[in-house]
PyMOL Python script that loads the backbone (N, CA, C, O; Angstrom):
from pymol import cmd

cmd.read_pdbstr("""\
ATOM      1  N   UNK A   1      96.905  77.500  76.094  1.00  0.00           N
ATOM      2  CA  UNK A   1      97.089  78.673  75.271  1.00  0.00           C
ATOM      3  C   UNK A   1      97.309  79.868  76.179  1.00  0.00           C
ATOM      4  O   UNK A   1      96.774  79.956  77.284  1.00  0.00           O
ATOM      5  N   UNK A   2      98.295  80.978  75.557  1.00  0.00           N
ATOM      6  CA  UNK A   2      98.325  82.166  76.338  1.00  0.00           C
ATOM      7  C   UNK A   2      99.134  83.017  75.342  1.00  0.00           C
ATOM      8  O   UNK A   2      99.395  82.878  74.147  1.00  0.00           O
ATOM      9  N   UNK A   3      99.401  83.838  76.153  1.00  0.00           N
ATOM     10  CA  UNK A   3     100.347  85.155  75.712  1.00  0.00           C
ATOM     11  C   UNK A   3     101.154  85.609  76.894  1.00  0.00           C
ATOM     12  O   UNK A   3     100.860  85.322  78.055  1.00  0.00           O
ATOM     13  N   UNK A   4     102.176  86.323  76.541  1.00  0.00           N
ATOM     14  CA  UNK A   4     103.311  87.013  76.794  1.00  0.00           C
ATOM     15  C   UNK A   4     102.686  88.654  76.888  1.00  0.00           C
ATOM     16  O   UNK A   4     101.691  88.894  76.204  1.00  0.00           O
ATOM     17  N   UNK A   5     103.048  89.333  77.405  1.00  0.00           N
ATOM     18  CA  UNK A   5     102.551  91.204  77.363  1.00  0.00           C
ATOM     19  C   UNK A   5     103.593  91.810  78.152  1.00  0.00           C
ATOM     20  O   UNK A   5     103.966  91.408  79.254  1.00  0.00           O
ATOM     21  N   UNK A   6     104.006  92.727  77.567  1.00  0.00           N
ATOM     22  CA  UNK A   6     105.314  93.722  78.137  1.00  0.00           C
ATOM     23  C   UNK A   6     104.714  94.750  78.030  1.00  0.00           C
ATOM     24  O   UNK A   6     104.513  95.216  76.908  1.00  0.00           O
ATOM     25  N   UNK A   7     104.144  95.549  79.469  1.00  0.00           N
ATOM     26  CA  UNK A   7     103.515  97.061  79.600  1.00  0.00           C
ATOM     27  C   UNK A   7     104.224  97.605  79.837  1.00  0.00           C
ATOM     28  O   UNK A   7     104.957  97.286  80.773  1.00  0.00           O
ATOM     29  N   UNK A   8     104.540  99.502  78.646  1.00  0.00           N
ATOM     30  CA  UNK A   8     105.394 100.364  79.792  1.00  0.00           C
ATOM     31  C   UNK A   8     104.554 101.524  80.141  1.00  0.00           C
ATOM     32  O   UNK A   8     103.621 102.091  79.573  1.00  0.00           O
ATOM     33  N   UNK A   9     105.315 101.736  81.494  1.00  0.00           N
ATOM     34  CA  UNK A   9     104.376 103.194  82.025  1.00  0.00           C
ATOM     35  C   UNK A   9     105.199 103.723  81.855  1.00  0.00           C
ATOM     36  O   UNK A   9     106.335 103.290  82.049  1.00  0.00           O
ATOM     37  N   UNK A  10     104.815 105.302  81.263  1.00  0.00           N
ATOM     38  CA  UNK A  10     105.734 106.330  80.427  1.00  0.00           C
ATOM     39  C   UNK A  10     104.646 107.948  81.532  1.00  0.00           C
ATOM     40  O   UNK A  10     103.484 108.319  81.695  1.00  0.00           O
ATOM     41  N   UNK A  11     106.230 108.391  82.021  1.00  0.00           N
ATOM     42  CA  UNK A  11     105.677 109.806  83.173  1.00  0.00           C
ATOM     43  C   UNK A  11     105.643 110.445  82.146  1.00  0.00           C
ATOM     44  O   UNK A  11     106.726 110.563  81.573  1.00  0.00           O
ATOM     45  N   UNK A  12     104.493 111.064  81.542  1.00  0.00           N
ATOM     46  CA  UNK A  12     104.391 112.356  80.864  1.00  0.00           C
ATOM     47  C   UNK A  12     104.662 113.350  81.003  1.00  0.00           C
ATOM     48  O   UNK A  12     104.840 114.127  80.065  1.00  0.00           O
ATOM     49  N   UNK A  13     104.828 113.773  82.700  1.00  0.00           N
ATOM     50  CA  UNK A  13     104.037 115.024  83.256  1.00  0.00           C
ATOM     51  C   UNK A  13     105.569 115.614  83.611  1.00  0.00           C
ATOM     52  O   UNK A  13     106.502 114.821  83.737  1.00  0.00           O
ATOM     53  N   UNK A  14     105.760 117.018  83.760  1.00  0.00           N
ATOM     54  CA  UNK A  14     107.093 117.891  84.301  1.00  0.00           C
ATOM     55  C   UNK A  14     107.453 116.949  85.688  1.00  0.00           C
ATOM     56  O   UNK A  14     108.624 116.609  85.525  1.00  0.00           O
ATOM     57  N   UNK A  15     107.095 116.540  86.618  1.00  0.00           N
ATOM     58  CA  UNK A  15     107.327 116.144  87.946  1.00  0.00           C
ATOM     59  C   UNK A  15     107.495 114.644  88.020  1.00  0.00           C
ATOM     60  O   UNK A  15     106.617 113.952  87.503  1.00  0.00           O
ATOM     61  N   UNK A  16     108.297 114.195  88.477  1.00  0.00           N
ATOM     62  CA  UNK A  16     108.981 112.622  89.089  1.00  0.00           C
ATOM     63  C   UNK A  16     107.456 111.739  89.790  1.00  0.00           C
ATOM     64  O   UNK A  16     106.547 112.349  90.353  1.00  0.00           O
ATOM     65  N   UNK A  17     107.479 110.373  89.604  1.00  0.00           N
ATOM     66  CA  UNK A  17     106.120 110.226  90.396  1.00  0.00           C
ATOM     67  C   UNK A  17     107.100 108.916  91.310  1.00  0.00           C
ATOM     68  O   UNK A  17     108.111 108.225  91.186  1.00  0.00           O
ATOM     69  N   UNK A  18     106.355 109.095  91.933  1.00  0.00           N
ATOM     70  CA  UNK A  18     106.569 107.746  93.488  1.00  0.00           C
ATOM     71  C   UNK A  18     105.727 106.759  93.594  1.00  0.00           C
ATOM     72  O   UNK A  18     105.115 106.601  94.651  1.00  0.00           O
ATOM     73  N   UNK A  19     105.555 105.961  92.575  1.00  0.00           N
ATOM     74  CA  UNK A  19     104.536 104.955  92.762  1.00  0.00           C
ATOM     75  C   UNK A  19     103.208 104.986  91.225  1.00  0.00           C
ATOM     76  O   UNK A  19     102.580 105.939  90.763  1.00  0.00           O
ATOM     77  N   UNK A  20     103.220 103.701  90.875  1.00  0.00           N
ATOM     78  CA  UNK A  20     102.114 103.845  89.900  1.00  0.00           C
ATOM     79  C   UNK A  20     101.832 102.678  90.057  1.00  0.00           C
ATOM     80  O   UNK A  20     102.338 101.719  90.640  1.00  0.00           O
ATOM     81  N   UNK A  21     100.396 102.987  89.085  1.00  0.00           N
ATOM     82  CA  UNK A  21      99.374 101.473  89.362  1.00  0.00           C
ATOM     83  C   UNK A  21      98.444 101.913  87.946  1.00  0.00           C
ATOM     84  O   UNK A  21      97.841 102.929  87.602  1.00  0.00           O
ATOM     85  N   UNK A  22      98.779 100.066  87.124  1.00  0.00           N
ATOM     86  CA  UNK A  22      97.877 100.259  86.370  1.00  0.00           C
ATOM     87  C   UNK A  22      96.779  98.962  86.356  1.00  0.00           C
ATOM     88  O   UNK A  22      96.852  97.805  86.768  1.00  0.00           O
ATOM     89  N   UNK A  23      95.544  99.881  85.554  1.00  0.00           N
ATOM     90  CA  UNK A  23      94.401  98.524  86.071  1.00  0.00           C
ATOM     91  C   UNK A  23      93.302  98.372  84.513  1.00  0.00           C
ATOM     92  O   UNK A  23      93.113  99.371  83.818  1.00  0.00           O
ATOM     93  N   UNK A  24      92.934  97.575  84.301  1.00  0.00           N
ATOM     94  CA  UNK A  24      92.233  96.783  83.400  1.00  0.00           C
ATOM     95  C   UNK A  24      91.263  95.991  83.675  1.00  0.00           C
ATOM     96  O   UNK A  24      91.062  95.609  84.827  1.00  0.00           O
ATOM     97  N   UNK A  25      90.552  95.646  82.696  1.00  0.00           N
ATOM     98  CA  UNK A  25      89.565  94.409  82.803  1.00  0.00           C
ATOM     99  C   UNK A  25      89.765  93.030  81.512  1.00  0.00           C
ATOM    100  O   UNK A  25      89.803  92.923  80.286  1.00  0.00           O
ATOM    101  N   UNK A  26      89.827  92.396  82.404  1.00  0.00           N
ATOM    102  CA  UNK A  26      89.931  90.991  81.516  1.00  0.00           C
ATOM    103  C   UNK A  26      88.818  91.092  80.515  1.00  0.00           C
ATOM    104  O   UNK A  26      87.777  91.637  80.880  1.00  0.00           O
ATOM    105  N   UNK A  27      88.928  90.595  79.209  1.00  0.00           N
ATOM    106  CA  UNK A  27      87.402  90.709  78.763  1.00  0.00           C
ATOM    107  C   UNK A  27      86.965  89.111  78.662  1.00  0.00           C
ATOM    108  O   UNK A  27      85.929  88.838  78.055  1.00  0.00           O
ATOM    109  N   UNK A  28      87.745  88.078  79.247  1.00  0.00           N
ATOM    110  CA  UNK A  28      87.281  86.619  79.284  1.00  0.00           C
ATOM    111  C   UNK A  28      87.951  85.490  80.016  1.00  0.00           C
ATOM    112  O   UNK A  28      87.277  85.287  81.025  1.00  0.00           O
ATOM    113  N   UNK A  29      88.821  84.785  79.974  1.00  0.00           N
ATOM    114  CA  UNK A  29      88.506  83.825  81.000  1.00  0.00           C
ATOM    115  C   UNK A  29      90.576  83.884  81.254  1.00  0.00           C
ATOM    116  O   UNK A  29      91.330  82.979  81.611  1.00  0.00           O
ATOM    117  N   UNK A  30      90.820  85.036  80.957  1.00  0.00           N
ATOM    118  CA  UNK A  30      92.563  85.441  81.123  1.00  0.00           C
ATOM    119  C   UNK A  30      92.940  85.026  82.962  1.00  0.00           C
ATOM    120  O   UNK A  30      92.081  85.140  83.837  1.00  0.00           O
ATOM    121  N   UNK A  31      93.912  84.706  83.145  1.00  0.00           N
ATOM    122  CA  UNK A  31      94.098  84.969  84.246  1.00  0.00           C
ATOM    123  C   UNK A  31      96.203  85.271  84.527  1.00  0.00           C
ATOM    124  O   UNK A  31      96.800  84.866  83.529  1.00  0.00           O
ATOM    125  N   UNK A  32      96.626  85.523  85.004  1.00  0.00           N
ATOM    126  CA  UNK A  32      98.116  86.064  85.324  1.00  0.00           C
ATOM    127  C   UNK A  32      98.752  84.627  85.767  1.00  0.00           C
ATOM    128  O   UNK A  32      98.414  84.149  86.851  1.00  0.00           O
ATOM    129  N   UNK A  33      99.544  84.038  85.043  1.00  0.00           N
ATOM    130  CA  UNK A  33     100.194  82.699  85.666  1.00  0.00           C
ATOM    131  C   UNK A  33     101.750  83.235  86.504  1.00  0.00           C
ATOM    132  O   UNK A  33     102.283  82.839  87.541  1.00  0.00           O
ATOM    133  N   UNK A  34     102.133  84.293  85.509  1.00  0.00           N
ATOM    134  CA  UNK A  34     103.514  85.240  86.185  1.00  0.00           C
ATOM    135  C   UNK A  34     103.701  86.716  85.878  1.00  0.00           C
ATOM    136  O   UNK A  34     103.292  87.206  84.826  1.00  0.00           O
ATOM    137  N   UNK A  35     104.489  87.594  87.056  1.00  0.00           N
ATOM    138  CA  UNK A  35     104.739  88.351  86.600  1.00  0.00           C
ATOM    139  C   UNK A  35     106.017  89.024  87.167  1.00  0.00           C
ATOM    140  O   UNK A  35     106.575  88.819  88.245  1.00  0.00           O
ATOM    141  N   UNK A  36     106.373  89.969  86.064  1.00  0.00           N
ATOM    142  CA  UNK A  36     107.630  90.313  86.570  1.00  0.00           C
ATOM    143  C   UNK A  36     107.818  91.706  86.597  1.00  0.00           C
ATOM    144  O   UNK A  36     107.268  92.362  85.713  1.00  0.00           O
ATOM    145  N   UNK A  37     108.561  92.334  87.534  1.00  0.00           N
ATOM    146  CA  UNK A  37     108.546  94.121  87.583  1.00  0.00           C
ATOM    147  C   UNK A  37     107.366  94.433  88.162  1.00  0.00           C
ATOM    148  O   UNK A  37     107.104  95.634  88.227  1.00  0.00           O
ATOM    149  N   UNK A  38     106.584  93.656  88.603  1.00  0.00           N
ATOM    150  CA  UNK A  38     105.338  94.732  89.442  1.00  0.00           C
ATOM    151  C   UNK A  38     104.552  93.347  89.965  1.00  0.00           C
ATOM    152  O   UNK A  38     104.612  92.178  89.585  1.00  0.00           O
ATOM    153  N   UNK A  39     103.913  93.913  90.842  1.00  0.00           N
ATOM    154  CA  UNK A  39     103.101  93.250  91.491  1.00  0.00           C
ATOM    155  C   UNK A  39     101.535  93.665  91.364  1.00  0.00           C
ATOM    156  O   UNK A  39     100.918  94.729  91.343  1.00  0.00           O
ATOM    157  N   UNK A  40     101.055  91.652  91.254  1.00  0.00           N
ATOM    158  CA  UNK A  40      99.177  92.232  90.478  1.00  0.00           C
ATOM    159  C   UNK A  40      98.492  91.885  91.516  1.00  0.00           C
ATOM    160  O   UNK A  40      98.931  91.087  92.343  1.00  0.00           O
ATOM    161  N   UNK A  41      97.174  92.520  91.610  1.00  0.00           N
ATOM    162  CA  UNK A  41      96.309  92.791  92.660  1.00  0.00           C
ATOM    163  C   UNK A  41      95.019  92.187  91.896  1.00  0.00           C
ATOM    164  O   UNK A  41      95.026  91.711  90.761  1.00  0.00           O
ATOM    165  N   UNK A  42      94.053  92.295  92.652  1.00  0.00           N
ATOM    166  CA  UNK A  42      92.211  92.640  91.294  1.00  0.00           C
ATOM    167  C   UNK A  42      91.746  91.646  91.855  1.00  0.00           C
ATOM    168  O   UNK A  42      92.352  90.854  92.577  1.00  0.00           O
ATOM    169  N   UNK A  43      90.440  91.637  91.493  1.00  0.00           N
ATOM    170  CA  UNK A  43      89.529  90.432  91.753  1.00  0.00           C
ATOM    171  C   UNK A  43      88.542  89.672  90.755  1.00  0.00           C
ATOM    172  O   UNK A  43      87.540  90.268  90.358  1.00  0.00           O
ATOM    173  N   UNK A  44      88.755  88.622  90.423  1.00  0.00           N
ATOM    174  CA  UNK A  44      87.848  88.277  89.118  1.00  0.00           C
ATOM    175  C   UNK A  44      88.468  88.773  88.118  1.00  0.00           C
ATOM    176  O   UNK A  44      89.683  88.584  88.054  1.00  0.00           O
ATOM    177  N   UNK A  45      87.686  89.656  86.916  1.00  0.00           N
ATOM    178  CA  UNK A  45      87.910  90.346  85.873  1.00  0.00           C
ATOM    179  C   UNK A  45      89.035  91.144  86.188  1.00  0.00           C
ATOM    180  O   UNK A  45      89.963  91.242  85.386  1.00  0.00           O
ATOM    181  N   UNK A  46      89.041  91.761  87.354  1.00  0.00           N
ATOM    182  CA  UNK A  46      89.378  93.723  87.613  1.00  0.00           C
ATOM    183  C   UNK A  46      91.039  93.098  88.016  1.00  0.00           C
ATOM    184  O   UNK A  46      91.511  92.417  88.926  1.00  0.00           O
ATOM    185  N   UNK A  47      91.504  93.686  86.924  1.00  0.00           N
ATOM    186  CA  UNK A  47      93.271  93.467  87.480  1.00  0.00           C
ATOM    187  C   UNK A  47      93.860  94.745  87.680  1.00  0.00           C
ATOM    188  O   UNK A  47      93.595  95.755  87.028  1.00  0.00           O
ATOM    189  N   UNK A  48      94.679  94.649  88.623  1.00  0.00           N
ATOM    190  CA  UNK A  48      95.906  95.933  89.055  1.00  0.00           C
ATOM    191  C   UNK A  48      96.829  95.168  89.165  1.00  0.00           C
ATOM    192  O   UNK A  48      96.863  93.993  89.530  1.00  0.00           O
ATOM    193  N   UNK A  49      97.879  96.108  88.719  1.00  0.00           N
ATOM    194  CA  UNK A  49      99.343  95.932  88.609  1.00  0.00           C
ATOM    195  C   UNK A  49      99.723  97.184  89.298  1.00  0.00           C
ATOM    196  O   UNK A  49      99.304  98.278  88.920  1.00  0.00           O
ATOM    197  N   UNK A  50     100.615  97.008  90.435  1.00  0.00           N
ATOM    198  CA  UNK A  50     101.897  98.055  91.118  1.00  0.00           C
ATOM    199  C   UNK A  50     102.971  98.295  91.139  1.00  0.00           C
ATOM    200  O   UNK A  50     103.544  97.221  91.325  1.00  0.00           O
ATOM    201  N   UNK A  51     103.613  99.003  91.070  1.00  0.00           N
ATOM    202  CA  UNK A  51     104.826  99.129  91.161  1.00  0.00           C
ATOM    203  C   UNK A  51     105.554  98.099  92.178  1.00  0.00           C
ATOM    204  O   UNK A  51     104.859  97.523  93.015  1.00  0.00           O
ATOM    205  N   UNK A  52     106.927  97.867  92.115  1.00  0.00           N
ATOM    206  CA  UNK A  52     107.401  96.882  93.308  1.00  0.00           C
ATOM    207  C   UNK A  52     108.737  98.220  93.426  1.00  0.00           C
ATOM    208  O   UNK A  52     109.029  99.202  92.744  1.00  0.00           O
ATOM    209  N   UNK A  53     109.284  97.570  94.702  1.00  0.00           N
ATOM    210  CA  UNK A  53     110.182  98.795  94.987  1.00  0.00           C
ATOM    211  C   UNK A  53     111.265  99.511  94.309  1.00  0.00           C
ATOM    212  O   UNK A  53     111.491 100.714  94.434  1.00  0.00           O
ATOM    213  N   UNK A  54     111.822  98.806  93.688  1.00  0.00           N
ATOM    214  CA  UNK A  54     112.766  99.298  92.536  1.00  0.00           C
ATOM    215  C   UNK A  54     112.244 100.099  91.260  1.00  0.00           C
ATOM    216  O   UNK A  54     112.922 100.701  90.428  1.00  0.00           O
ATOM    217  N   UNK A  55     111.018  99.964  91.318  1.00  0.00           N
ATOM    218  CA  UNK A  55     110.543 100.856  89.773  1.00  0.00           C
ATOM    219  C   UNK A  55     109.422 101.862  90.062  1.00  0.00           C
ATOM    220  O   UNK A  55     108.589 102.138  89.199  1.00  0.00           O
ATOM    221  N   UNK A  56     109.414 102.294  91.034  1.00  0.00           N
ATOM    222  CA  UNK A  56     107.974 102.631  91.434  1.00  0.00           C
ATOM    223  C   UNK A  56     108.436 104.693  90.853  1.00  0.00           C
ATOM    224  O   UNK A  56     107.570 105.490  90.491  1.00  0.00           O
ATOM    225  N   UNK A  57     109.791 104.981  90.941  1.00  0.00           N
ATOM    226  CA  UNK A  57     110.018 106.349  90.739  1.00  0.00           C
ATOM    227  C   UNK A  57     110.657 106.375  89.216  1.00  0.00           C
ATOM    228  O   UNK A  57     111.755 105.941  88.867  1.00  0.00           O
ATOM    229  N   UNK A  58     109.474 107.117  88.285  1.00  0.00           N
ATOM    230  CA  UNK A  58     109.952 107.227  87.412  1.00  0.00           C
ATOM    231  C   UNK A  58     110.108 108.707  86.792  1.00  0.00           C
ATOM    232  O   UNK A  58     109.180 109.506  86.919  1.00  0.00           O
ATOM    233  N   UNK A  59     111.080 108.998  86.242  1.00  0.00           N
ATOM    234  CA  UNK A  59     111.308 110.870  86.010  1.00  0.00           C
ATOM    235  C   UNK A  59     110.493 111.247  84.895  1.00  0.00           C
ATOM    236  O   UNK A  59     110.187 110.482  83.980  1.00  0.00           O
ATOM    237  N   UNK A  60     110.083 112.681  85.016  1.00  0.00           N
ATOM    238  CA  UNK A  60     109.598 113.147  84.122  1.00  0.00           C
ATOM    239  C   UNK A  60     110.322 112.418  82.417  1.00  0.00           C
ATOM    240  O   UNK A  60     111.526 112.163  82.397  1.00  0.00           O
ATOM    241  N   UNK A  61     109.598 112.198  81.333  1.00  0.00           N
ATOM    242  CA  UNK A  61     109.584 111.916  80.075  1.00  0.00           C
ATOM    243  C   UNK A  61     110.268 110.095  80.448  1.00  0.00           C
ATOM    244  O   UNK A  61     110.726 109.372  79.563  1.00  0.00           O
ATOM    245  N   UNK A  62     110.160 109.680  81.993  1.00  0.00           N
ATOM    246  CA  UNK A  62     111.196 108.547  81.798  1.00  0.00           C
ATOM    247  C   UNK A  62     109.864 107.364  81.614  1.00  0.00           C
ATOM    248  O   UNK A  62     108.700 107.720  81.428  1.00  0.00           O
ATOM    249  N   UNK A  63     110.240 106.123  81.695  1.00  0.00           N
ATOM    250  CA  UNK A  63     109.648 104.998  81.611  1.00  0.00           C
ATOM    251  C   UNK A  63     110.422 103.590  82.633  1.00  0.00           C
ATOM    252  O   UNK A  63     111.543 103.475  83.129  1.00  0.00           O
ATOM    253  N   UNK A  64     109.378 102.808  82.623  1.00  0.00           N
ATOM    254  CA  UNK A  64     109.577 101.591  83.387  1.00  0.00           C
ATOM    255  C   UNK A  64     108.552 100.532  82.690  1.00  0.00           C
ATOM    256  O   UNK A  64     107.623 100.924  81.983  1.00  0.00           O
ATOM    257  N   UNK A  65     108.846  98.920  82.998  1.00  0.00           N
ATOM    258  CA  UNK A  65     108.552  98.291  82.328  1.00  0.00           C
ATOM    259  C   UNK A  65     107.578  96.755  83.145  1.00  0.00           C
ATOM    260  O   UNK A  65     108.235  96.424  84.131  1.00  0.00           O
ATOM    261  N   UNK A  66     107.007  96.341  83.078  1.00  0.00           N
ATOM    262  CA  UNK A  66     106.305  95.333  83.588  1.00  0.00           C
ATOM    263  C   UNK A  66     105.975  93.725  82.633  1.00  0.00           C
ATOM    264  O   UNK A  66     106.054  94.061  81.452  1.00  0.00           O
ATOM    265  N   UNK A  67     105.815  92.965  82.668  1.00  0.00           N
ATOM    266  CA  UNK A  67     105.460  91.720  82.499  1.00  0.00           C
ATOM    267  C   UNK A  67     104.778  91.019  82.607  1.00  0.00           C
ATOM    268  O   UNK A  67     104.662  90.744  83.801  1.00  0.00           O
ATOM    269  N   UNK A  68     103.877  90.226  81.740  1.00  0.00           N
ATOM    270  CA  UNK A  68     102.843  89.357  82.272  1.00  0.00           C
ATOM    271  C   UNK A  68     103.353  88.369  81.456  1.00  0.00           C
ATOM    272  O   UNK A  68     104.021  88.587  80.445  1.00  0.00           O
ATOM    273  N   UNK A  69     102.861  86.634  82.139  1.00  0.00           N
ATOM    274  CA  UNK A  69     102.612  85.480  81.166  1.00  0.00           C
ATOM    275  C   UNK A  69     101.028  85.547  81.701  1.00  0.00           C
ATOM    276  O   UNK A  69     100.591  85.788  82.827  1.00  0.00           O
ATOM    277  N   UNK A  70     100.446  85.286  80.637  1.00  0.00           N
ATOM    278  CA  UNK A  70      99.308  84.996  81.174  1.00  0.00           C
ATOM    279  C   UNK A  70      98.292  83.808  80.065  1.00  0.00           C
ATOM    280  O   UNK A  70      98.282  83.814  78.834  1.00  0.00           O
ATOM    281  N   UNK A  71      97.465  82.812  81.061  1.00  0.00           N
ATOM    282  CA  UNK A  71      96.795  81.986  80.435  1.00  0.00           C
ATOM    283  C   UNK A  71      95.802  82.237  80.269  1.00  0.00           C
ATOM    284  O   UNK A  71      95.062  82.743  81.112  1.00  0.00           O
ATOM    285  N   UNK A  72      95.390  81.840  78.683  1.00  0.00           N
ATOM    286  CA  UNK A  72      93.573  82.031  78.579  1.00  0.00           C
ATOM    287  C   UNK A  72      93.213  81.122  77.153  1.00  0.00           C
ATOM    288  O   UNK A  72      94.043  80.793  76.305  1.00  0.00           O
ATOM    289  N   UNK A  73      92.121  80.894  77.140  1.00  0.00           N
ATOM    290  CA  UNK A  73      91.654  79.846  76.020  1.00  0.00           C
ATOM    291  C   UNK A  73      91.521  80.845  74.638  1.00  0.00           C
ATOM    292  O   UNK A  73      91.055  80.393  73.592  1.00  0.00           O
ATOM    293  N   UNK A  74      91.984  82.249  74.763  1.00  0.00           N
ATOM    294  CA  UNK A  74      91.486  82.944  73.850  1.00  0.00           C
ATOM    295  C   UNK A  74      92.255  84.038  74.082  1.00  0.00           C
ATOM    296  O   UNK A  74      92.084  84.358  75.259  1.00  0.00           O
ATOM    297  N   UNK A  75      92.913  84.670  73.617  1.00  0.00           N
ATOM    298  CA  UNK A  75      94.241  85.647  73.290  1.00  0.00           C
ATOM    299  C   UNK A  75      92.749  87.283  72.921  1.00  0.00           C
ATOM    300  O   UNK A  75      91.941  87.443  72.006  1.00  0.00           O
ATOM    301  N   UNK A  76      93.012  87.952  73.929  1.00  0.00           N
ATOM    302  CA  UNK A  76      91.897  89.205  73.613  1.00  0.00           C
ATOM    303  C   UNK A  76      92.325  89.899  72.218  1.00  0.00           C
ATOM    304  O   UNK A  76      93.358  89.606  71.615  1.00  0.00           O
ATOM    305  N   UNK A  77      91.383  90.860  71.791  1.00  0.00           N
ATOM    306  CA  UNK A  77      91.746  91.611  70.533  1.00  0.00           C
ATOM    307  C   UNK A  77      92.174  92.654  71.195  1.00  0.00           C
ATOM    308  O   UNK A  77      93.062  93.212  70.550  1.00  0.00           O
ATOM    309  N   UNK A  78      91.930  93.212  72.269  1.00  0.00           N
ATOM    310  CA  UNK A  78      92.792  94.371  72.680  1.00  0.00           C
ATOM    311  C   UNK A  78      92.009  94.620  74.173  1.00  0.00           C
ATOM    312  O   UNK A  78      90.919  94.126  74.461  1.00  0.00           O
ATOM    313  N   UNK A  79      92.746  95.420  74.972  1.00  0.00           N
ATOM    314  CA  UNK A  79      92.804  95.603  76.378  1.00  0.00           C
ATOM    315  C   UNK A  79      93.167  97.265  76.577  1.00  0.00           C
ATOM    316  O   UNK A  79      94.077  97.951  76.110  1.00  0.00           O
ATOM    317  N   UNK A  80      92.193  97.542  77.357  1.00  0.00           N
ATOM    318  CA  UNK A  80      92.492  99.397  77.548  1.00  0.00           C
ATOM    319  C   UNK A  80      92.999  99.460  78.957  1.00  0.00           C
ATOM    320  O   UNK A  80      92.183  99.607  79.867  1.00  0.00           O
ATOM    321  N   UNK A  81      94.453  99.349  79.244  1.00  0.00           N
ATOM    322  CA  UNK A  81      94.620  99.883  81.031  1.00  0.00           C
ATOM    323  C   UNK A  81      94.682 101.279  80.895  1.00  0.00           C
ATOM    324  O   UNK A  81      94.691 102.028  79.918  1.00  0.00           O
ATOM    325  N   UNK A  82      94.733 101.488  82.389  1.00  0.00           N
ATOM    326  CA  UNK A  82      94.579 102.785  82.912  1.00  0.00           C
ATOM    327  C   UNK A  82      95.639 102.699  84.003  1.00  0.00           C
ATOM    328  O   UNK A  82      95.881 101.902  84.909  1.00  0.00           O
ATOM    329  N   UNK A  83      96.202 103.890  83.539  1.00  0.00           N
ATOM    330  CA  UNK A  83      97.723 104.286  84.591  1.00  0.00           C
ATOM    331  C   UNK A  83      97.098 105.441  85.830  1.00  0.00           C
ATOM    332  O   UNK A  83      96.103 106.149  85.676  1.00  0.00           O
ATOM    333  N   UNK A  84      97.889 105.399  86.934  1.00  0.00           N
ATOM    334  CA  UNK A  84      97.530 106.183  88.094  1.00  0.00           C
ATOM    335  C   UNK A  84      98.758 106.150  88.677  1.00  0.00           C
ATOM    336  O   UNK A  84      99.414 105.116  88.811  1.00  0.00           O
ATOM    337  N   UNK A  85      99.272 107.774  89.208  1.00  0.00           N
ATOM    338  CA  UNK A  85     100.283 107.642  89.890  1.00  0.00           C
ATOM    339  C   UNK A  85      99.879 108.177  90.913  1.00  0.00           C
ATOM    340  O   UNK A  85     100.614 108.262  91.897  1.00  0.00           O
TER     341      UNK A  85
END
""", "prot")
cmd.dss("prot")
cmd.show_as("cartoon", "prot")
cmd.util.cbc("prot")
cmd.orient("prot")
């Protein structure tokens, strides 16, 4: 069993950013089988996702897009990441 997840990071702010990273916590036994548009980091629970070189600059009001397959015996009810540029 698993799921599919398409995250976008959306620049809010007046200024261009160079790099983002977003991070989460698993709430059970999830783990990342693939991903595409960014590269994941974390340990255990604690996942990060980074930018990879082609998407890392995104313009003010712009967006970029990321990918997960990921396996778990149990599909979460919901997941809170946190963006950082």
């Amino acid at each position: 069993m698993g799921f599919i997840a398409t995250v976008t990071v959306r620049n809010i702010g007046t200024e261009s950013i160079d790099g983002w990273q977003v991070s989460w916590q698993w709430p059970g036994d999830e783990r990342i089988l693939s991903i595409w548009r960014g590269q994941a980091g974390g340990d255990g629970t604690a996942v990060e996702v980074r930018n990879v070189s082609y998407n890392g600059m995104v313009e003010p009001d712009g967006t970029t897009t990321f990918g997960l397959l990921v396996a778990t015996s149990r599909a979460p009810a919901a997941i809170s990441p946190d963006c950082t540029a």
